[in-house]
C-alpha positions as CSV (number, residue, x, y, z in Angstrom):
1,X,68.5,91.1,93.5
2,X,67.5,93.0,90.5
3,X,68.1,92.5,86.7
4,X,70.7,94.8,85.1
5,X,72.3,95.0,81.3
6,X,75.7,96.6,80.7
7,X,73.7,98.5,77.6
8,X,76.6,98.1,75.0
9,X,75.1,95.0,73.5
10,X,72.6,97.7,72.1
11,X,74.9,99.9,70.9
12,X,72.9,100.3,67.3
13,X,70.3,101.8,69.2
14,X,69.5,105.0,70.9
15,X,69.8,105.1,75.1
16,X,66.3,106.1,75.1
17,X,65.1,103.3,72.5
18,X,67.7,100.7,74.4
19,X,65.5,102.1,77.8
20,X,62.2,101.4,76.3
21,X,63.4,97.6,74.6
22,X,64.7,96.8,78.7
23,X,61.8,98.0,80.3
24,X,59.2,96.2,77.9
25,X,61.4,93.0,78.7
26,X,61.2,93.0,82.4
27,X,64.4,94.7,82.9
28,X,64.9,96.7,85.9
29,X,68.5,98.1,85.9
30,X,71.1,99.0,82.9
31,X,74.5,99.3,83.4
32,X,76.7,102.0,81.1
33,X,79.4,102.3,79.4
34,X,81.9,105.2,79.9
35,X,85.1,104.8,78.1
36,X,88.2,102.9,78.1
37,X,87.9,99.7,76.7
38,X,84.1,99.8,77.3
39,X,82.2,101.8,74.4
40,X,80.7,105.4,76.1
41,X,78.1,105.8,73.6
42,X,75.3,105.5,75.6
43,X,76.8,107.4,78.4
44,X,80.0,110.4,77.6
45,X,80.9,111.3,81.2
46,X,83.2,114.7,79.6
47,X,80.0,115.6,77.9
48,X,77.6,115.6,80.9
49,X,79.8,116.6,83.2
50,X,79.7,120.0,81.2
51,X,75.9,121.3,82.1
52,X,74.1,119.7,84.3
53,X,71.3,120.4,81.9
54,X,72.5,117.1,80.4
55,X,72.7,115.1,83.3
56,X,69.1,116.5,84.8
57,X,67.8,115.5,81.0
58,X,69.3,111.7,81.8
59,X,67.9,111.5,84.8
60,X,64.2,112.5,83.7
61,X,65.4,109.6,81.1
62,X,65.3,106.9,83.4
63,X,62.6,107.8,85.2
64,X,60.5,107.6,82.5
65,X,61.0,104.0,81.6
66,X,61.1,102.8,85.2
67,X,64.9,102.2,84.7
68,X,67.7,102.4,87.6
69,X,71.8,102.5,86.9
70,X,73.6,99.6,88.9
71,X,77.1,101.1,88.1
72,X,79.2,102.7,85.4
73,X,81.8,101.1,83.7
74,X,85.4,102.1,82.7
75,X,87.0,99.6,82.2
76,X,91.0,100.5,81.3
77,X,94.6,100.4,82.6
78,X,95.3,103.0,84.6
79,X,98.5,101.6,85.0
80,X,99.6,100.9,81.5
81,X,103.1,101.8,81.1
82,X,102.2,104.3,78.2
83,X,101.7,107.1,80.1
84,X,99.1,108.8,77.3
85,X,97.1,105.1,77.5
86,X,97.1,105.4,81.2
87,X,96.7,109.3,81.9
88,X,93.8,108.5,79.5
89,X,91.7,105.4,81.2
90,X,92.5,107.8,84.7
91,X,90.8,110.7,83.2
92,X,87.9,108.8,82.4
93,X,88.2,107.0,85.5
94,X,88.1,110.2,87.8
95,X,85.4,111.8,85.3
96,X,83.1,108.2,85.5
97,X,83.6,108.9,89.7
98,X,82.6,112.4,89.8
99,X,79.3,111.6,87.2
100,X,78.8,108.6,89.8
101,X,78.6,111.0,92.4
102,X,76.0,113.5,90.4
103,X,74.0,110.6,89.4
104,X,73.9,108.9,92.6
105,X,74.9,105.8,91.2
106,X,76.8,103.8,93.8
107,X,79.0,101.7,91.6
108,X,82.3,102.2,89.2
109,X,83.0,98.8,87.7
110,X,86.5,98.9,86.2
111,X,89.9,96.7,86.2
112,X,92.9,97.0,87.7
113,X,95.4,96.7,85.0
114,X,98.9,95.9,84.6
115,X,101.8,97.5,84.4
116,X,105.2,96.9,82.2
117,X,108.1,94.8,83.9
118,X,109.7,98.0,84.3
119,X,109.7,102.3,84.0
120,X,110.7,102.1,79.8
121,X,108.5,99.3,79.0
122,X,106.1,99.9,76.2
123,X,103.4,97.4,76.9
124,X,101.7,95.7,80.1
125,X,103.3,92.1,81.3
126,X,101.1,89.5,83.0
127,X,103.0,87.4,84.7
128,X,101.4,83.8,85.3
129,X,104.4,81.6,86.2
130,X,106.5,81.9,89.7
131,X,109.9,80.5,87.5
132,X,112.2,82.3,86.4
133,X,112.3,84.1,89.2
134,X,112.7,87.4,87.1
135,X,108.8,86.9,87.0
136,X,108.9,87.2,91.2
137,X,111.0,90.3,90.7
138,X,108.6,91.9,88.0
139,X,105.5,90.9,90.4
140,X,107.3,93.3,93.3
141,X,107.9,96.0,90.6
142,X,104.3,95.8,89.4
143,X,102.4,95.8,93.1
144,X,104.3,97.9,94.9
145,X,105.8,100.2,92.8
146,X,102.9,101.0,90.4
147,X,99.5,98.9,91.2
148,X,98.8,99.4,95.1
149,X,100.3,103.3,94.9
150,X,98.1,104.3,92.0
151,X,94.9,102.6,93.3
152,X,95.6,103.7,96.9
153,X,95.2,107.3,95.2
154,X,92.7,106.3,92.7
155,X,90.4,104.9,95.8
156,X,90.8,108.0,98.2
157,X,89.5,110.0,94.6
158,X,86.6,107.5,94.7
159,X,85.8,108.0,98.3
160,X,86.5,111.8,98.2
161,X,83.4,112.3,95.9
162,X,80.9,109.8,97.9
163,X,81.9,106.7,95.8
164,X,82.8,103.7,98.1
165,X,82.3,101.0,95.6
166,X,85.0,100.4,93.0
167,X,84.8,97.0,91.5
168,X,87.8,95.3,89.8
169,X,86.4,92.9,87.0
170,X,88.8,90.3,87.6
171,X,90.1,89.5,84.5
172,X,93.6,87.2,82.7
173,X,95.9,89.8,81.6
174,X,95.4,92.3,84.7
175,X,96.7,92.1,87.9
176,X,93.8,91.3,89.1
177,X,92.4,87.8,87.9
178,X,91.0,85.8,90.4
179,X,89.7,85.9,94.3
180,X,93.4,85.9,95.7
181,X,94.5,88.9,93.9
182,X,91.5,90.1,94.6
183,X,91.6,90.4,98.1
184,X,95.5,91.3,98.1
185,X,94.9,94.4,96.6
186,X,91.7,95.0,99.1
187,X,93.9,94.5,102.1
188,X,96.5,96.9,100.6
189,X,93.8,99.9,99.4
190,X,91.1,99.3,101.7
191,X,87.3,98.2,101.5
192,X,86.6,101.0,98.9
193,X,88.5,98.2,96.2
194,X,85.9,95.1,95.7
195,X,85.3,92.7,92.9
196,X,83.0,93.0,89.9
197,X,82.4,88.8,89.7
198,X,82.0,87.8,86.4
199,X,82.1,83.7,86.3
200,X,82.8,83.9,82.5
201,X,86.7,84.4,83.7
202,X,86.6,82.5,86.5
203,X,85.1,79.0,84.6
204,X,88.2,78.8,82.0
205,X,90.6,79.6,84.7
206,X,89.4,76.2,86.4
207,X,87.7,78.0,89.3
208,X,84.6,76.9,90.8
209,X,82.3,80.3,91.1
210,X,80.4,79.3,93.6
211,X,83.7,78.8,95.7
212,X,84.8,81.7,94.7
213,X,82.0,83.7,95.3
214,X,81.8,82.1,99.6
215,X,85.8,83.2,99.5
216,X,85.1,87.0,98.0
217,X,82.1,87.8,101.2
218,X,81.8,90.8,102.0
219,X,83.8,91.9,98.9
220,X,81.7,91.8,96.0
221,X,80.2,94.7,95.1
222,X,78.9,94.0,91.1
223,X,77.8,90.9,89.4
224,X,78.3,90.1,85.7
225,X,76.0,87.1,84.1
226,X,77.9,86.0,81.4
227,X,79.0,82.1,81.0
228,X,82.1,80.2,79.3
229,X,81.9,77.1,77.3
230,X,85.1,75.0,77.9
231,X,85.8,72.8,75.0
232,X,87.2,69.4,76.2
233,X,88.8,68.0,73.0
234,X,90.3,71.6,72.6
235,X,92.0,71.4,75.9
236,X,92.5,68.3,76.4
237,X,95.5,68.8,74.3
238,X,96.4,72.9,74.4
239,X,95.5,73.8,78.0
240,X,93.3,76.7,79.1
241,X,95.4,79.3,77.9
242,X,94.7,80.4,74.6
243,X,95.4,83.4,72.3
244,X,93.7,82.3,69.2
245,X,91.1,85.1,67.9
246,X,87.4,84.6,69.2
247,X,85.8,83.8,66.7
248,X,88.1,80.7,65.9
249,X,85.3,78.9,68.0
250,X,85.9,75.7,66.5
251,X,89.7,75.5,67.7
252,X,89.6,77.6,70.8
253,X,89.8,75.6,74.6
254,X,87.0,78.0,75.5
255,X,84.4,80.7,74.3
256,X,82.2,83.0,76.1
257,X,78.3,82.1,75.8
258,X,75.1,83.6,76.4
259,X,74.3,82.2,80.3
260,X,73.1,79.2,80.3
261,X,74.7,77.8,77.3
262,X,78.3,77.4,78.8
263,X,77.2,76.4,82.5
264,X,74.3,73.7,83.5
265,X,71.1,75.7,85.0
266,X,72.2,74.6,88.4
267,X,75.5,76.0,88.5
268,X,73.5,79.2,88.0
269,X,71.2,78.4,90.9
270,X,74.3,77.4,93.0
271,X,75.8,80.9,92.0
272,X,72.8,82.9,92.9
273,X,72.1,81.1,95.9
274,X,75.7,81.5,97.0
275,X,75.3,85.3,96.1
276,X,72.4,85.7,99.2
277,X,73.9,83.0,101.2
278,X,77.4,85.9,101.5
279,X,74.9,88.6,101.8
280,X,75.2,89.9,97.9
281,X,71.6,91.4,97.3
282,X,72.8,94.0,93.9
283,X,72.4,94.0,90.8
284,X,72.9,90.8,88.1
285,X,74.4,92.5,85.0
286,X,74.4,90.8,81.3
287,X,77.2,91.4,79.7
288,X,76.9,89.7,76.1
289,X,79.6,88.3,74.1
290,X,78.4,85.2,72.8
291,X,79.7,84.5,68.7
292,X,77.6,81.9,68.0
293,X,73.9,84.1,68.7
294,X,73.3,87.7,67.4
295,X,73.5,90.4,70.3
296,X,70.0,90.3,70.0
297,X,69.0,87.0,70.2
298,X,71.4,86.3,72.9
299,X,70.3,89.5,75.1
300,X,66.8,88.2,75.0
301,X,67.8,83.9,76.0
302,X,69.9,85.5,78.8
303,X,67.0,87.6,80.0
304,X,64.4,85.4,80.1
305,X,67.0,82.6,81.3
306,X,67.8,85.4,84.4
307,X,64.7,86.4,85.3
308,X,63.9,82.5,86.2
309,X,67.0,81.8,88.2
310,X,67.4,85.3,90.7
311,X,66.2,85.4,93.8
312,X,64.1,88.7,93.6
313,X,62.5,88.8,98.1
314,X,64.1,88.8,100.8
315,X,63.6,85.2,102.4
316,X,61.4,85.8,105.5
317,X,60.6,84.1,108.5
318,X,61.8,80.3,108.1
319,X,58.0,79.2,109.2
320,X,59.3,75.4,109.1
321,X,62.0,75.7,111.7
């Protein structure tokens, strides 16, 4: 396993002074940001993709701090029922493949949003209740009218230009959420569709992540390391869902934290250790969004937290058995 950052955490400084502050702190991989919902300015795929003068100039970049990319991120809805939103997150999807392929960077992390209820809707509907059963009828419309056609496209794009790795963050408010819908839309597409884990989404949804991660082998293709603080009292009387703003900390039934300050150190172990036990040996990303610390100060904690708990060798010979 190696030690990634998705960079955007350090988005007051330069790429090249955000390379130098990873590298002096042990870190061996960065993960960037190319549009969407994700902020591009460490990485503008339309830019680059313009002389490969630029790229070439990136590339002597991360060489010279030591520094590998585990994917490039996009993260949109391709399927918004807007057409300018979505004919805008699938341009910068299909430029953040082809830069993958120049780059040789195996990875597009992305999601892989949600459509209206139906062709004049204005904005996405998640549906998270099986009655009515109008919400059955806008699942159908949603899946296989708009979500498997567009990605079955979307993935043949991906695989046309070398890319077989497409992870879907799953994430509340897109189709894809948790390991079930997960693997529906992998069975539909095909292996080139796989899952960008992040626990944070997982742990407020009630999921166990280290279940989730033995039910997604074989599928996981990225790894975000960020953690969720579930606030008893809070929902103990509202429930997990919750659309109060983030930083209403004090009222909210949960909050993302800098690792480690959400979960216990063990349920970290167990995650890792579940991660080599289904044969995942990539990259373990940081993604910080933590509003109780400073992006700083929570970068660093979740660093030196990480670079205790991964299992960096491959295991070797069991000597003992």
């Amino acid at each position: 396993m190696k030690l990634s950052v998705l960079t955007v955490v350090l988005n007051s400084l330069s790429l090249e002074d955000t390379l130098k502050f990873l590298h002096e702190r042990g870190v061996q991989q960065v993960e960037l940001g190319a549009g969407g919902y994700t902020s591009d300015k460490h990485l503008q795929p339309a830019m680059l993709l313009e002389d490969n003068g630029n790229i070439a100039k990136l590339k002597d970049l991360l060489e010279r701090y030591d520094m590998e990319i585990s994917a490039l991120s996009c993260h949109g809805n391709p399927v918004h029922p807007n057409v300018d939103v979505a004919n805008r997150d699938n341009a910068i999807y299909e430029n953040t493949v082809v830069l993958a392929e120049k780059l040789g960077v195996e990875t597009v992390v992305t999601f892989s949003g949600c459509p209206g209820d139906h062709d004049g809707a204005k904005y996405p509907n998640w549906v998270t209740s099986a009655w009515p059963e109008d919400f059955g009828k806008i699942l159908d419309y949603q899946w296989n009218e708009k979500l498997i056609p567009y990605w079955q496209k979307a993935a043949k794009f991906a695989e046309d230009h070398g890319i077989h790795k497409v992870a879907f963050e799953m994430h509340p408010g897109f189709c894809v959420y948790n390991p079930e819908t997960m693997l529906r839309i992998r069975e539909a597409v095909g292996p080139t569709l796989g899952a960008n884990f992040d626990p944070s989404h997982l742990i407020w949804q009630g999921m166990d992540p280290v279940e989730a991660i033995r039910a997604l082998k074989g599928a996981i293709y990225h790894f975000h390391a960020k953690d969720t603080r579930v606030d008893p009292a809070n929902c103990a009387k509202n429930g997990v869902l919750d659309t109060k703003n983030y930083a209403d900390i004090e009222h909210r039934s949960w909050s993302f934290r800098t690792v480690g300050y959400g979960s216990d150190r063990k349920l970290w172990h167990d995650m890792i250790s579940m991660l080599r036990t289904v044969g995942y040996d990539g990259a373990v990303s940081i993604e910080h969004e933590d509003g109780l610390m400073s992006p700083m100060e929570g970068l660093c904690k979740a660093i030196e937290f990480l670079k205790e708990v991964l299992i960096y060798e491959a295991p070797g010979e069991m000597w003992w058995a």
